[in-house]
C-alpha positions as CSV (number, residue, x, y, z in Angstrom):
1,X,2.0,17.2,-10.2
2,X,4.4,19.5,-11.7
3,X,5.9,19.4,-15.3
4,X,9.1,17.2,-15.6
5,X,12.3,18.4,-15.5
6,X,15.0,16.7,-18.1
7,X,16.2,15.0,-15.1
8,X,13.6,13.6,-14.3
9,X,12.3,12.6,-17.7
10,X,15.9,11.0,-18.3
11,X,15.7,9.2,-15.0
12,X,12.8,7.7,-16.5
13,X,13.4,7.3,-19.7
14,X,16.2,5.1,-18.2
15,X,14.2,2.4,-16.7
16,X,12.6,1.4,-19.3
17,X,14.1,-2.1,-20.5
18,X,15.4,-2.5,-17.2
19,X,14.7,-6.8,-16.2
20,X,12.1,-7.9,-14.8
21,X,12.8,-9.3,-11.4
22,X,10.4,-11.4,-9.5
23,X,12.5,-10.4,-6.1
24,X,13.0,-6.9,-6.9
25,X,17.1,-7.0,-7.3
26,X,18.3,-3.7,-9.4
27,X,18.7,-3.8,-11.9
28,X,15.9,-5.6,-12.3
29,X,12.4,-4.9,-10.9
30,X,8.8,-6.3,-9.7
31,X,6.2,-4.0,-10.8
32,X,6.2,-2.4,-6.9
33,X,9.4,-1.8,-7.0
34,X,9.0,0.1,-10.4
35,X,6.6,2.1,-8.8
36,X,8.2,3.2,-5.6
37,X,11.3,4.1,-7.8
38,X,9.3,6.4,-10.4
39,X,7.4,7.6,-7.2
40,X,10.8,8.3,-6.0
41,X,11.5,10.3,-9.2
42,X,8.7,12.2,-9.5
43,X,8.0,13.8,-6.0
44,X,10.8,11.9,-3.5
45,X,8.6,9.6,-1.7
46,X,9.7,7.0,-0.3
47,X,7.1,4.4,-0.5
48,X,7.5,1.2,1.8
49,X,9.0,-2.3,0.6
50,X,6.8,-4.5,-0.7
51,X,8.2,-8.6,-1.2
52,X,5.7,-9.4,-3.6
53,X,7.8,-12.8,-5.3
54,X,6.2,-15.6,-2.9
55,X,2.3,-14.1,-2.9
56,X,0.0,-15.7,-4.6
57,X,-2.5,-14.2,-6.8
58,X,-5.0,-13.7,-3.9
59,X,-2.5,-12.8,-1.6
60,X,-1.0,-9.9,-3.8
61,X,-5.1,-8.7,-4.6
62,X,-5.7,-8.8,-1.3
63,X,-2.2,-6.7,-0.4
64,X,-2.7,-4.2,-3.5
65,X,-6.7,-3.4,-1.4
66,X,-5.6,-3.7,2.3
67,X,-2.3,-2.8,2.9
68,X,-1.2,0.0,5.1
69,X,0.2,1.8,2.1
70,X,-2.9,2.1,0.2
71,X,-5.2,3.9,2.5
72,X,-2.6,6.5,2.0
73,X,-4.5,6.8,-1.7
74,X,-7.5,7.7,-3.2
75,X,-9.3,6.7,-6.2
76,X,-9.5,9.5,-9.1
77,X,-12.3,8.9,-12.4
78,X,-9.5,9.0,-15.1
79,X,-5.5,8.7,-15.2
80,X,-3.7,11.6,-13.9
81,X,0.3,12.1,-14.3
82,X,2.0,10.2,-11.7
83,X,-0.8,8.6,-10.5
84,X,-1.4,4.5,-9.6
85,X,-2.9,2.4,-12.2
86,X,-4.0,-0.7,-10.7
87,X,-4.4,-3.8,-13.5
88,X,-5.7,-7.3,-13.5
89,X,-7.0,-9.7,-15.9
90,X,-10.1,-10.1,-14.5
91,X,-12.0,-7.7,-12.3
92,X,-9.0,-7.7,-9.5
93,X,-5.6,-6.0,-8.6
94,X,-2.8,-7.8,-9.3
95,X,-0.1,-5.9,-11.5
96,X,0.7,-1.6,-10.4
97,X,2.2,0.9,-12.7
98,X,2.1,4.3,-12.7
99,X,0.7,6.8,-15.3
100,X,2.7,8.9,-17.1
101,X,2.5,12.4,-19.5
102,X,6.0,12.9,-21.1
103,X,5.1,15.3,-23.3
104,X,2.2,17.1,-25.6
105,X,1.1,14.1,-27.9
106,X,-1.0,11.1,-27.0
107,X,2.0,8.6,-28.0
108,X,4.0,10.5,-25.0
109,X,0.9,9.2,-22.5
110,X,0.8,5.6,-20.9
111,X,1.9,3.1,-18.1
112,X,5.5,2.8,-16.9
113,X,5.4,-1.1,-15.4
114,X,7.5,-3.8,-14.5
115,X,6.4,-7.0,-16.5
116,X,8.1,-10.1,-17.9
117,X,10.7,-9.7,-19.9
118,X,10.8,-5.9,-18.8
119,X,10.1,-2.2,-17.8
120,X,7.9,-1.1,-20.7
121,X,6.2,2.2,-21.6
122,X,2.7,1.2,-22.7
123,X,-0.4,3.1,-23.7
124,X,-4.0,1.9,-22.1
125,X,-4.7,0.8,-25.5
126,X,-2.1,-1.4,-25.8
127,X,-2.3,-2.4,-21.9
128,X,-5.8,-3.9,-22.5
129,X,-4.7,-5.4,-26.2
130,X,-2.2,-7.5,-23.8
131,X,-5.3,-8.4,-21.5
132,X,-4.8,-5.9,-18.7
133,X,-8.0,-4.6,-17.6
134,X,-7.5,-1.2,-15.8
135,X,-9.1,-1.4,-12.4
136,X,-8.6,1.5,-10.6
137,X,-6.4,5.1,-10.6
138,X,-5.4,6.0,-7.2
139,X,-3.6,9.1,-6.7
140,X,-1.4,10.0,-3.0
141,X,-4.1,11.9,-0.3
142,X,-1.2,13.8,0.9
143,X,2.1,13.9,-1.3
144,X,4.9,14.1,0.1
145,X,7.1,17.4,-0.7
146,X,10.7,17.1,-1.1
């Protein structure tokens, strides 16, 4: 993935304390709705809806594994700008955000995601202080080019 241009790194500078919003409704977002946007930003994709608000736990584990979407991407070993960071408490999927490198200094690295009260900018360290266990880094098979 590319560098980011200011645009880009205003765009998503901007969404961060944006409400959280269990149905997705701008401008508030789920944490798949975050995603598809930053996707969005980042390299124009389009990534499918996703009505996360009335799954259940299991449901949404089972969706974030199976879905049409995700065979789309592949698992890398370690966190990769704009890739997929799938979270969970436990050992399964149930919370997406997506990785980001701002700039040159480890405080400029973390996880862009949608999560009561809002869009936050995290680092892994604090992600897991919070009780998010990183589960897997997926990264798009074939990006799209825009």
């Amino acid at each position: 993935m590319s560098p980011l241009d200011p645009g880009q790194l205003a765009a998503l500078q901007a969404l961060v304390g944006a409400p959280y919003d269990a149905r997705d409704r701008r401008p508030g977002f789920h944490c798949w709705g975050l995603f598809r946007e930053v996707q969005k930003i980042l390299t124009g994709a389009d990534l499918p809806e996703f009505d996360i608000a009335e799954m259940s736990v299991r449901a949404r584990a089972r969706a974030f594994t199976t879905a049409p979407e995700r065979r789309r991407w592949q698992r890398i070993a370690a966190p990769r700008h704009g890739c997929a960071v799938l979270l969970g408490r436990r050992d399964v999927p149930i919370h997406i955000g997506c990785y980001l490198e701002l700039g040159p200094l480890p405080c400029d690295r973390g996880v862009i995601h949608a999560a009561r009260p809002a869009v936050s900018f995290d680092s892994l360290a604090h992600l897991e202080f919070a009780g998010w266990r990183m589960i897997a880094c997926l990264e798009r098979a074939c990006p799209e080019r825009t």
